[in-house]
PAKOL-994680 format. One record per residue: x, y, z of N, C-alpha, C in turn; residue number from 1. Coordinates in steps of 0.02 Angstrom, whole numbers, plus 50000, padded with zeros to 5 digits. Example, Ala and Ser with C-alpha at 12.3 -4.5 7.8 and 13.67 -1.06 7.14 Angstrom:
BEGIN
+-------+-------+-------+-------+-------+-------+-------+-------+-------+-------+
|   nxx |   nyy |   nzz |  caxx |  cayy |  cazz |   cxx |   cyy |   czz | dolum |
+-------+-------+-------+-------+-------+-------+-------+-------+-------+-------+
| 50660 | 49716 | 50390 | 50615 | 49775 | 50390 | 50660 | 49835 | 50390 |     1 |
| 50642 | 49888 | 50354 | 50684 | 49947 | 50357 | 50645 | 50002 | 50394 |     2 |
+-------+-------+-------+-------+-------+-------+-------+-------+-------+-------+
END
This chain:
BEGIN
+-------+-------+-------+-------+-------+-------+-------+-------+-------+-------+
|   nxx |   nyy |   nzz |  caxx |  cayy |  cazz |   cxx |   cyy |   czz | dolum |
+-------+-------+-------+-------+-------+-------+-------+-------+-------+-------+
| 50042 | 49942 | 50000 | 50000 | 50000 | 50000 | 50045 | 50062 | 50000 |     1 |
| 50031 | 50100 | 49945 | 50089 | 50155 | 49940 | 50038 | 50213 | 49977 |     2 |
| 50081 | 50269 | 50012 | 50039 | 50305 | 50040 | 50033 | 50372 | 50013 |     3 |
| 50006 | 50411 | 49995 | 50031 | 50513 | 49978 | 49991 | 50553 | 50022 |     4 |
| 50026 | 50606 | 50034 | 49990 | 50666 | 50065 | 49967 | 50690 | 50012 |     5 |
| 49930 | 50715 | 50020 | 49861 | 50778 | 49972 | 49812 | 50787 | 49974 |     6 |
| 49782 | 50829 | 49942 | 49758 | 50871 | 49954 | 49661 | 50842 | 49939 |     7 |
| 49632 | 50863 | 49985 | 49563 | 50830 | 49953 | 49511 | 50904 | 49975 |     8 |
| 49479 | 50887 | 49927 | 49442 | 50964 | 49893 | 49366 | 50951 | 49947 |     9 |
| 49348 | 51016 | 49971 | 49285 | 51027 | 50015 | 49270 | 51128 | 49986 |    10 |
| 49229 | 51122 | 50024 | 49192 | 51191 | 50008 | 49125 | 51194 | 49950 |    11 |
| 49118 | 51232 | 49942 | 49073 | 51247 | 49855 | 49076 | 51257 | 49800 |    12 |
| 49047 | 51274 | 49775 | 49078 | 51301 | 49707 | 49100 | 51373 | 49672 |    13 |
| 49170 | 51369 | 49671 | 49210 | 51433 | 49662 | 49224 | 51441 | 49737 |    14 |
| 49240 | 51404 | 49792 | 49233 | 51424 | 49837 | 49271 | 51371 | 49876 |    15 |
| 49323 | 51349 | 49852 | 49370 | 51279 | 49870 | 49414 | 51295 | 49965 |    16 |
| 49410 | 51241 | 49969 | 49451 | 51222 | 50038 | 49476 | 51150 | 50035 |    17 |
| 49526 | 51167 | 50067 | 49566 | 51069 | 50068 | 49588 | 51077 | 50113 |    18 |
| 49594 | 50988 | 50120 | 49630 | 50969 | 50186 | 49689 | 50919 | 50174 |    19 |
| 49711 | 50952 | 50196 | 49792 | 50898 | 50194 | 49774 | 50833 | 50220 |    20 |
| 49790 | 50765 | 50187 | 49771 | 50692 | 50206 | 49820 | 50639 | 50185 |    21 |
| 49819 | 50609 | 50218 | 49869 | 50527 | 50197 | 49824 | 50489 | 50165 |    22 |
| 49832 | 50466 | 50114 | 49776 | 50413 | 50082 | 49807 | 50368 | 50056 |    23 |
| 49791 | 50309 | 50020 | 49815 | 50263 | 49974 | 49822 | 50302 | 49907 |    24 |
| 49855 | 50267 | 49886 | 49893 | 50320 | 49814 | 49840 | 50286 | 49762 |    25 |
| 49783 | 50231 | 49776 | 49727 | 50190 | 49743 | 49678 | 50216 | 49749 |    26 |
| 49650 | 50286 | 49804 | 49597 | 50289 | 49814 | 49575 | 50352 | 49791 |    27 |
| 49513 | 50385 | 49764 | 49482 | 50434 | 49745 | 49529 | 50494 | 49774 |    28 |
| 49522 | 50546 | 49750 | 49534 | 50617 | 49782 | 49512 | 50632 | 49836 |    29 |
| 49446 | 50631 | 49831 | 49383 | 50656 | 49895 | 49354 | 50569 | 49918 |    30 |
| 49420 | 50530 | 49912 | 49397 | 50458 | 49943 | 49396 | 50457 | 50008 |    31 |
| 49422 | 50391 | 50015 | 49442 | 50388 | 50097 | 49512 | 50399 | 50094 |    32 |
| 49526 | 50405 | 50166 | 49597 | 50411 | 50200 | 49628 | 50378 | 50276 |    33 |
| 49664 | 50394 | 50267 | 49725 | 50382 | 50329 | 49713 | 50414 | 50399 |    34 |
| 49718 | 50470 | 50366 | 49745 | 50518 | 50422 | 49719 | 50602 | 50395 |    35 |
| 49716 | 50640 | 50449 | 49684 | 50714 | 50409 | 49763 | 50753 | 50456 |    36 |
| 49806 | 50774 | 50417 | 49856 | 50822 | 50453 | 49870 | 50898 | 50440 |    37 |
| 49799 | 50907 | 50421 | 49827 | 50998 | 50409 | 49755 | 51020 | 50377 |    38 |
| 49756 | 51080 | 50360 | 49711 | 51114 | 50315 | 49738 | 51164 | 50270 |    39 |
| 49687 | 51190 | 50194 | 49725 | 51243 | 50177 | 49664 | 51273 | 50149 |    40 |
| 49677 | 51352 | 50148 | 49624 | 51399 | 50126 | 49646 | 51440 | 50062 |    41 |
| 49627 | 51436 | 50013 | 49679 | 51476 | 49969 | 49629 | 51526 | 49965 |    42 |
| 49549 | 51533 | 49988 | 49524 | 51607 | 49970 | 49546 | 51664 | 50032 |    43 |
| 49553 | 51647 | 50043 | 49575 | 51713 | 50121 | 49664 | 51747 | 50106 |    44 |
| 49647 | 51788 | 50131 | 49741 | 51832 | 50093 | 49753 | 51865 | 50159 |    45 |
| 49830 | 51821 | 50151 | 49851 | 51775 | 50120 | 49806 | 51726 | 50149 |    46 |
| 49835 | 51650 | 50083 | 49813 | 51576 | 50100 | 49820 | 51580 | 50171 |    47 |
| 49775 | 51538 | 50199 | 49783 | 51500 | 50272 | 49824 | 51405 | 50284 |    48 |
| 49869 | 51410 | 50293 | 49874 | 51368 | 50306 | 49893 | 51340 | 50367 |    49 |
| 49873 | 51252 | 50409 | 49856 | 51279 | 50471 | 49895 | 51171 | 50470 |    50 |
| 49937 | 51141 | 50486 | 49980 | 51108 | 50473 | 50015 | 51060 | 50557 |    51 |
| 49971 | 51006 | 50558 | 50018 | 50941 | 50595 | 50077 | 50928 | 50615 |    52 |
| 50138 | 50969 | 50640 | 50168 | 50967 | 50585 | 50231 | 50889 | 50620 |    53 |
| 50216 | 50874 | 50678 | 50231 | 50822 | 50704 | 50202 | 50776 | 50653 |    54 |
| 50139 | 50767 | 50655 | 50100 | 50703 | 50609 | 50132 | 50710 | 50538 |    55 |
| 50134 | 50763 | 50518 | 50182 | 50753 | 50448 | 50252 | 50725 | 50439 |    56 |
| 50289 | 50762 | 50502 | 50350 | 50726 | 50481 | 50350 | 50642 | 50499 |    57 |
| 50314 | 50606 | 50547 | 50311 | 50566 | 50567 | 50296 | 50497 | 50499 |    58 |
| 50227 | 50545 | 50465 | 50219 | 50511 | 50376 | 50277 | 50508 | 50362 |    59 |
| 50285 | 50570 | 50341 | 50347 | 50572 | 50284 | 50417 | 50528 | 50315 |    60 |
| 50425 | 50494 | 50367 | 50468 | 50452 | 50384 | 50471 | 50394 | 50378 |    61 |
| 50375 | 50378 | 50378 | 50350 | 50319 | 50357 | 50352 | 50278 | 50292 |    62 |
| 50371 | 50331 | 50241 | 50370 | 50322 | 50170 | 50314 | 50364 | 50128 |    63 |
| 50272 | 50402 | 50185 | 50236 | 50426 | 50125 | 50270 | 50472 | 50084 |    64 |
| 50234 | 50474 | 50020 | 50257 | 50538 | 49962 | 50193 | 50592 | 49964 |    65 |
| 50235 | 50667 | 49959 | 50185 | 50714 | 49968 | 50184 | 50734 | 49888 |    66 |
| 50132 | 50753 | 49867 | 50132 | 50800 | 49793 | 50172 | 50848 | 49801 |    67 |
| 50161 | 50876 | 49738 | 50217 | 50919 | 49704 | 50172 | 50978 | 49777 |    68 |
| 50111 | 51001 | 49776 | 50064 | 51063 | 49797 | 50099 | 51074 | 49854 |    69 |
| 50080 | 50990 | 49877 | 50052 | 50975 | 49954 | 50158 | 51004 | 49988 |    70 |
| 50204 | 50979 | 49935 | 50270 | 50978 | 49972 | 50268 | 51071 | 49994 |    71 |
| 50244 | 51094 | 49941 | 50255 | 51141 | 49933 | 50235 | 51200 | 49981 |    72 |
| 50157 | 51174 | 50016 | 50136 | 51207 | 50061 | 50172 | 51172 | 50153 |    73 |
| 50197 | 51125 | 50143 | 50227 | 51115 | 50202 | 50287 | 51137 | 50201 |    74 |
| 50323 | 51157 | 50159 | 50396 | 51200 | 50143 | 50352 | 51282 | 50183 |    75 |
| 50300 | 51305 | 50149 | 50275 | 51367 | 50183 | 50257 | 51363 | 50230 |    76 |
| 50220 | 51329 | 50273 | 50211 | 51303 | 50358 | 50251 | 51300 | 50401 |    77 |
| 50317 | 51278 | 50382 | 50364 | 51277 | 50404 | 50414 | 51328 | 50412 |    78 |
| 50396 | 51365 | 50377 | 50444 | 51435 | 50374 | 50410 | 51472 | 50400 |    79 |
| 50348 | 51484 | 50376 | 50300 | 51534 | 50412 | 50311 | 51528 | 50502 |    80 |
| 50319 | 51470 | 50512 | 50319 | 51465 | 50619 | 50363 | 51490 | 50612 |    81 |
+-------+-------+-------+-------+-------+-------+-------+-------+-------+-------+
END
């Protein structure tokens, strides 16, 4: 079972929110999951992002792989503290 962080889509329409998640790299977008380790808001300015950040590194030790997005907003979480 391969694992990835990313990103799974909530809110409305034109009106997006995600949540950072561990899932099977087999399962839907807005499937099931693992684990929920963060959130992100891209309508509010700036983005909100609001980040696990124990539970993440703990994945990412495990073997999971994060997307290209998802690496990208925990590179900014991380700097931002």
């Amino acid at each position: 079972m391969a694992l990835v962080i990313r990103l799974r889509r909530h809110g409305g329409r034109k009106k997006p929110f995600f949540r950072i998640v561990v899932a099977d790299s087999r399962s839907p977008r807005d499937g099931r999951f693992v684990d929920q380790i963060g959130t992100y808001d891209p309508i509010t300015a700036p983005p909100k992002i609001t980040l696990k950040k124990e539970q993440a590194e703990r994945w990412l030790k495990a073997g999971a792989q994060p997307t290209e997005t998802v690496q990208k907003l925990i590179k900014l979480a991380t700097s931002a503290a």
